[in-house]
N, CA, C and O of each residue as an XYZ file, in Angstrom:
360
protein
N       4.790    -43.878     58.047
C       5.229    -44.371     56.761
C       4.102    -44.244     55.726
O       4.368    -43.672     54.668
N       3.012    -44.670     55.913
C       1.991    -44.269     55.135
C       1.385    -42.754     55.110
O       0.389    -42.529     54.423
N       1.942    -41.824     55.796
C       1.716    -40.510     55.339
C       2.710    -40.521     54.101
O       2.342    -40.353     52.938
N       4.056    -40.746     54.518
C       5.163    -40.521     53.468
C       4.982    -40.720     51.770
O       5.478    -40.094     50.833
N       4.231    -41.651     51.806
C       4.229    -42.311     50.412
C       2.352    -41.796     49.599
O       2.201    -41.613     48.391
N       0.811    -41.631     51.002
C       0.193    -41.123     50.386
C      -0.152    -39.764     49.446
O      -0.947    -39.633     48.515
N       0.369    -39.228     49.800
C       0.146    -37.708     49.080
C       0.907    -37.719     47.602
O       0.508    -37.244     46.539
N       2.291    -38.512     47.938
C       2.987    -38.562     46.358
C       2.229    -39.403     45.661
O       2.154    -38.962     44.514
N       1.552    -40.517     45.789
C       0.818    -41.188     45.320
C      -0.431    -40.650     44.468
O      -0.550    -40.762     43.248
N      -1.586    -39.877     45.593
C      -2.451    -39.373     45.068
C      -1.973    -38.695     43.733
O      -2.471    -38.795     42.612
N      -0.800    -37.930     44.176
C      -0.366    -36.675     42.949
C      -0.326    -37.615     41.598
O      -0.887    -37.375     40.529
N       0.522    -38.796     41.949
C       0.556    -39.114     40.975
C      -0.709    -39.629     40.329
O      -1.230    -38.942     39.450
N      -1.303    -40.905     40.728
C      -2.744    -40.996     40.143
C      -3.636    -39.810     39.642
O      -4.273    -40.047     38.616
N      -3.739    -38.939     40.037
C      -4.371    -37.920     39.446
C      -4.107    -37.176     38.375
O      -4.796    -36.585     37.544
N      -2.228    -37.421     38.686
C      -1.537    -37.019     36.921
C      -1.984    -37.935     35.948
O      -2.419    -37.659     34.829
N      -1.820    -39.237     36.550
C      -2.087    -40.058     35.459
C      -3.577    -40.325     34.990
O      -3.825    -40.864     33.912
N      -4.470    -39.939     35.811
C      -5.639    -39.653     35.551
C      -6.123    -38.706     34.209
O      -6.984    -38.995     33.377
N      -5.051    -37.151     34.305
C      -4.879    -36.569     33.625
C      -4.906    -36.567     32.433
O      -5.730    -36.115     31.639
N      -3.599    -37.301     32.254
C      -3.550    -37.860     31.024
C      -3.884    -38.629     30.020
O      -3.597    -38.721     28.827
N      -4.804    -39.359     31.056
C      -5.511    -40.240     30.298
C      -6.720    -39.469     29.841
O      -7.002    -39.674     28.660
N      -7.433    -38.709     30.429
C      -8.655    -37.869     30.340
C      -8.482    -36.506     29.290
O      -9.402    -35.735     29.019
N      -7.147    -36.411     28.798
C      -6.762    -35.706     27.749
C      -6.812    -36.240     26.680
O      -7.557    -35.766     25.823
N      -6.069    -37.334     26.424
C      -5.051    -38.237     25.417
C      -6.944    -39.054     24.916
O      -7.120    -39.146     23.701
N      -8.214    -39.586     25.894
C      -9.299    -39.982     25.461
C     -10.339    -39.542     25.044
O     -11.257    -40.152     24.498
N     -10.193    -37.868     25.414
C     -11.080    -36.782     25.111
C     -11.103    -36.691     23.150
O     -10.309    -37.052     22.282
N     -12.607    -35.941     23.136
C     -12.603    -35.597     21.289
C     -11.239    -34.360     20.851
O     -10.835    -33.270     21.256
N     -10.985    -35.129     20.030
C      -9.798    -34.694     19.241
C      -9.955    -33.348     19.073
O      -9.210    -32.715     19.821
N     -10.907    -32.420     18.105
C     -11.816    -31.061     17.708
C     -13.178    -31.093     18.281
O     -13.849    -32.111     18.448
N     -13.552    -29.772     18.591
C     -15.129    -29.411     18.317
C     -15.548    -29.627     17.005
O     -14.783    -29.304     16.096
N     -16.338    -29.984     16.821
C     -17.345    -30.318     15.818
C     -17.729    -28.853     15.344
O     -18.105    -27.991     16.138
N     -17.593    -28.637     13.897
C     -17.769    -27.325     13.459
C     -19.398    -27.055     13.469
O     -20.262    -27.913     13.288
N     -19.610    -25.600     13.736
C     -20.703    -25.154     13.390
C     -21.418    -24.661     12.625
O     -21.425    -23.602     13.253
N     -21.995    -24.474     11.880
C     -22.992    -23.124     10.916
C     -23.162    -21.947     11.910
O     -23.225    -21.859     13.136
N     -23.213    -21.015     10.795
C     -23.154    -19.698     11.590
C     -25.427    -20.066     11.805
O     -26.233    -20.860     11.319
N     -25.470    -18.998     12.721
C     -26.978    -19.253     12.621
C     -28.117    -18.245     11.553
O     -29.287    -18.321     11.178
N     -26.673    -17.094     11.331
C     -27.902    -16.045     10.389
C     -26.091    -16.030      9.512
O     -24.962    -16.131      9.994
N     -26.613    -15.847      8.010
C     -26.008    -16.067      7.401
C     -25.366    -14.431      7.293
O     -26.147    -13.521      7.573
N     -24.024    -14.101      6.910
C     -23.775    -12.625      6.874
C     -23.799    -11.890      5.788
O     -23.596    -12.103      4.592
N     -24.120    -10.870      6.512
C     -24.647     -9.765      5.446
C     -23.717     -9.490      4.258
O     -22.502     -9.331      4.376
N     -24.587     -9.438      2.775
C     -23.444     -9.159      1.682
C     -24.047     -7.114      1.304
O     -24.929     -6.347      1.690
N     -22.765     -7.097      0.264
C     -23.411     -5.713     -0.078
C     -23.659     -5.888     -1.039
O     -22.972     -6.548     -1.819
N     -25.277     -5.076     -1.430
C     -25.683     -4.627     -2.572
C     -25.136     -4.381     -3.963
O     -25.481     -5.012     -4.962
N     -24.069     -3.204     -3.922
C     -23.033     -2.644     -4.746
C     -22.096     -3.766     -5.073
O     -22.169     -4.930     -4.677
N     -21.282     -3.269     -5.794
C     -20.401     -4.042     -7.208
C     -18.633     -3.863     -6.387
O     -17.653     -4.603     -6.473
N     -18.903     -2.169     -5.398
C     -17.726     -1.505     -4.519
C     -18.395     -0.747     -3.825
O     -19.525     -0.342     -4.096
N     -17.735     -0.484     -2.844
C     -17.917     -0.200     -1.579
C     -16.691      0.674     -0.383
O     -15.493      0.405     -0.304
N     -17.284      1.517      0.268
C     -16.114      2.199      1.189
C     -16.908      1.567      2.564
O     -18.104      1.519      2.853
N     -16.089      1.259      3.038
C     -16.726      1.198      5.143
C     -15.517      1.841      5.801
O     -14.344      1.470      5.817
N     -16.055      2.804      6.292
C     -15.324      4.107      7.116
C     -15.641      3.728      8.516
O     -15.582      4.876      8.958
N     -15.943      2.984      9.592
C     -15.866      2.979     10.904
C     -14.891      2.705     11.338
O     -14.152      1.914     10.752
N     -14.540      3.305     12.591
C     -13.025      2.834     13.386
C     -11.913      3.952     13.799
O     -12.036      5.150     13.543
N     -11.131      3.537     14.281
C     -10.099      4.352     14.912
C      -9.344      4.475     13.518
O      -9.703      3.739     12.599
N      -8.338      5.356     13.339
C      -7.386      5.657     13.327
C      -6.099      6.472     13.846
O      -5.867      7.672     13.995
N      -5.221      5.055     14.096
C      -4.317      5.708     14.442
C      -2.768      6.559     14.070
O      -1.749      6.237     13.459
N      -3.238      7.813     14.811
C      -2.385      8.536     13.809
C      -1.141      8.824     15.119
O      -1.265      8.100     16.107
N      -0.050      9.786     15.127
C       1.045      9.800     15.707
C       0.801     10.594     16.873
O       1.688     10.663     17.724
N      -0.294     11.210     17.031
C      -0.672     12.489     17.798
C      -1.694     12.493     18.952
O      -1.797     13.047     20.047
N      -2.627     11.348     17.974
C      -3.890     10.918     18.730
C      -4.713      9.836     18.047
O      -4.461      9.614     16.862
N      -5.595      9.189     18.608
C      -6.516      8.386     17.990
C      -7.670      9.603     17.609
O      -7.984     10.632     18.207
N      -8.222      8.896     16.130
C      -9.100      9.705     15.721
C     -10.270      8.940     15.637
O     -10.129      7.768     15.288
N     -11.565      9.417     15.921
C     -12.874      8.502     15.371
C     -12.590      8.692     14.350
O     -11.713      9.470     13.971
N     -13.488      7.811     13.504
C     -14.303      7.920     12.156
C     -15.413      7.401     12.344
O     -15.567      6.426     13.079
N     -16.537      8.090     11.582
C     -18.082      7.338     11.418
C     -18.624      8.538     10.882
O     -17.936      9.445     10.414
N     -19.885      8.534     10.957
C     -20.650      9.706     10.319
C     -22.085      9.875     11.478
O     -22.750      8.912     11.858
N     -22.342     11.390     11.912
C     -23.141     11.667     12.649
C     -24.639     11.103     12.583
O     -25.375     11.128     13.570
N     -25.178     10.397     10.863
C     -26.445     10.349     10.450
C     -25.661      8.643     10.022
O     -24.496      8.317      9.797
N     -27.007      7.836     10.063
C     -26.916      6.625      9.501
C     -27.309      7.019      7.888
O     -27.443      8.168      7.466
N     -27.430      5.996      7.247
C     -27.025      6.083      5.563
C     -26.396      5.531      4.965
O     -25.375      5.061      5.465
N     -26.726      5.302      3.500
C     -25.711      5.179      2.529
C     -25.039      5.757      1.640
O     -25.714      6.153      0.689
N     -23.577      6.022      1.580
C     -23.289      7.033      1.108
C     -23.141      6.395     -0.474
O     -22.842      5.290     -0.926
N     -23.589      7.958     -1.162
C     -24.164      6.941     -2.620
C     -22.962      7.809     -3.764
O     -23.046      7.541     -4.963
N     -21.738      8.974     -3.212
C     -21.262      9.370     -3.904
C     -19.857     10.106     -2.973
O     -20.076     10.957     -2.111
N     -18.599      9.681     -3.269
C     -17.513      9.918     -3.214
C     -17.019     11.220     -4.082
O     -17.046     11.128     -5.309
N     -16.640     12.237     -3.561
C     -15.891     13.164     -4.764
C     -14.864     13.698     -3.981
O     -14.767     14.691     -3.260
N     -13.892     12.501     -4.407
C     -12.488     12.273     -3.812
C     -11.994     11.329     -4.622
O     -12.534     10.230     -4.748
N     -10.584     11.795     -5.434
C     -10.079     10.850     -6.469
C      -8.429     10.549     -5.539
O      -7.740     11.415     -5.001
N      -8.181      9.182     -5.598
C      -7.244      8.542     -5.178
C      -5.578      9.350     -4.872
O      -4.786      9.504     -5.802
N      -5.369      9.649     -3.917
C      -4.388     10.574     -3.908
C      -4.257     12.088     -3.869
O      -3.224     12.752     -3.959
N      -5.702     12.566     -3.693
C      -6.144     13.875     -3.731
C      -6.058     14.592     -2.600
O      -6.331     13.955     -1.583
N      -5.713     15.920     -2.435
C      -5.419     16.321     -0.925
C      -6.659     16.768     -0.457
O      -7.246     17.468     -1.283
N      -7.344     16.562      0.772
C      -8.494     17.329      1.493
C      -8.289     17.826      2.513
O      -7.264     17.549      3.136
N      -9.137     18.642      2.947
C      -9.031     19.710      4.123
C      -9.849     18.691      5.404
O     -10.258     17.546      5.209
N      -9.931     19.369      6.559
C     -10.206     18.754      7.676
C     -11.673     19.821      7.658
O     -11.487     20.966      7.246
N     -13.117     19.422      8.109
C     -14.142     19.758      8.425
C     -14.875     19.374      9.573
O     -15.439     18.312      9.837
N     -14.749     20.570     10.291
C     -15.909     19.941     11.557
C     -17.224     19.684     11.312
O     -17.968     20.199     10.476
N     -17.566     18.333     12.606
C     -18.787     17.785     12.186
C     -20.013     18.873     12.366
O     -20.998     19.025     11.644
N     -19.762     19.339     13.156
C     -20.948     20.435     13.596
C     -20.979     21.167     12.261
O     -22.101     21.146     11.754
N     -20.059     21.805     11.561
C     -20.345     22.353     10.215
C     -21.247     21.876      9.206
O     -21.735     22.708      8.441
N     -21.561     20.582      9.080
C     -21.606     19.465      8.072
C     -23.101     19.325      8.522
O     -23.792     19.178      7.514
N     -23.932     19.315      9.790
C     -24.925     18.968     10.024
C     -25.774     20.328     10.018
O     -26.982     20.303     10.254
């Protein structure tokens, strides 16, 4: 008889343990500060080109072979361009 009734027992105390150890716990984490503040840009506008795109065919990189800043766009909004390999370019 006392097998019968210990095990449902435990279960239960331990639920109710549960709940109590939820329901008394801190409400939120306590917010943090970041530790290094993030980086702004220089410029007034700006392009950032890293990342996939995905197109219907394949994923494409984007990035550029050389680090840098690129200091001039000559590409106007809606303009058609050709495709260039990188090996050409370097």
């Amino acid at each position: 008889m006392l097998r019968k009734y210990l095990l449902p027992a435990l279960a239960l105390i331990g639920f109710l343990y549960t709940v109590y150890s939820v329901k008394s716990g801190p409400d939120a984490p306590p917010i943090q500060s970041p530790v290094v503040a993030p980086s702004q840009s220089p410029f007034s506008s700006f392009i950032f080109g890293a990342g996939i795109i995905e197109a219907n065919t394949e994923n494409i990189a984007v990035g550029a072979p050389v680090a840098g800043i690129v200091a001039k766009v000559d590409v106007k909004v809606g303009a058609r361009v050709r495709s260039a390999r990188v090996s050409n370019i370097i």
